[in-house]
C-alpha positions, 0 to 999 in steps of 0.5 A: 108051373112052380108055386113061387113059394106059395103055400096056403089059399086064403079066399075072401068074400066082399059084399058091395052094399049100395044105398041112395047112390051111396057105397059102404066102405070099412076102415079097418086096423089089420095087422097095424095097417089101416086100410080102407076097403069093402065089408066082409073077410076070411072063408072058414073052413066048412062055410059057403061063400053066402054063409060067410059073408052074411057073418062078416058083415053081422060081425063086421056091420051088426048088419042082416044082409040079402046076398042079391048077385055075384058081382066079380071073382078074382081072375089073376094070380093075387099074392097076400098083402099079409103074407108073401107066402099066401094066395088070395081069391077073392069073390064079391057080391052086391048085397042089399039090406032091409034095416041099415038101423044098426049102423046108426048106433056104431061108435068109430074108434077115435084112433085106429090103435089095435088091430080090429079097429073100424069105422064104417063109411058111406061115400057118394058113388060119384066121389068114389076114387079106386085109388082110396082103397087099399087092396089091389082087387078092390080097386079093380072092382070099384073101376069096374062099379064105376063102368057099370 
């Protein structure tokens, strides 16, 4: 099978973090996009799936997640968004946490200038729309969280 010009992996870990029938969404400035998607992000090199995404979301989120259980990996062949020379597996977990506190004192970003730029967003489960995220595998998961 030829590579179709792929050259690099990328992996990302996602968390799904759910709280009074809420879900933490993130809108992130990447790369000079805004896109609304789950917490978490990029696999380093040496790290665990739990490792990196219990940083993510201290990074992200200022949050100390518990990692519960594997929700979904990606299954189909995935280019990057980013870059069309990059292949994305994705893995996602349902996570929980004791102290959601720090969310309390985060400050949003009056506009999304720079990239890195996010605001955290708590939506109803029930008002949860597949179609107002931006990745394709995201939209994936959150029809497969509204069938389970």
């Amino acid at each position: 099978m030829s590579n179709l010009g792929i050259e690099a992996f990328t992996i990302r870990v996602y968390g799904i973090l759910e709280k009074d029938q809420q879900i933490l969404l993130s809108r992130e400035n990447i790369y000079g996009g805004v896109y609304t998607k789950f917490p978490g992000g990029g696999l380093e090199f040496g790290e665990g799936t739990i490792d990196c995404l219990k940083r993510e979301f201290m990074e992200e989120c200022q949050l100390n997640i518990n990692v519960d259980e594997h929700f979904y990996t990606t299954e189909d062949f995935v280019p990057s968004a980013f870059s069309n020379k990059m292949q994305v597996m994705s893995i996602y977990y349902r996570v929980s946490c004791d102290d959601l506190s720090p969310l309390l004192h985060r400050t949003a970003p009056s506009k999304f200038e720079k990239h890195g730029d996010q605001d955290l967003i708590w939506k109803k489960l029930e008002e949860l729309n597949p179609h107002e995220l931006n990745l394709p595998i995201d939209r994936l998961v959150a029809e497969k969280l509204l069938a389970s």
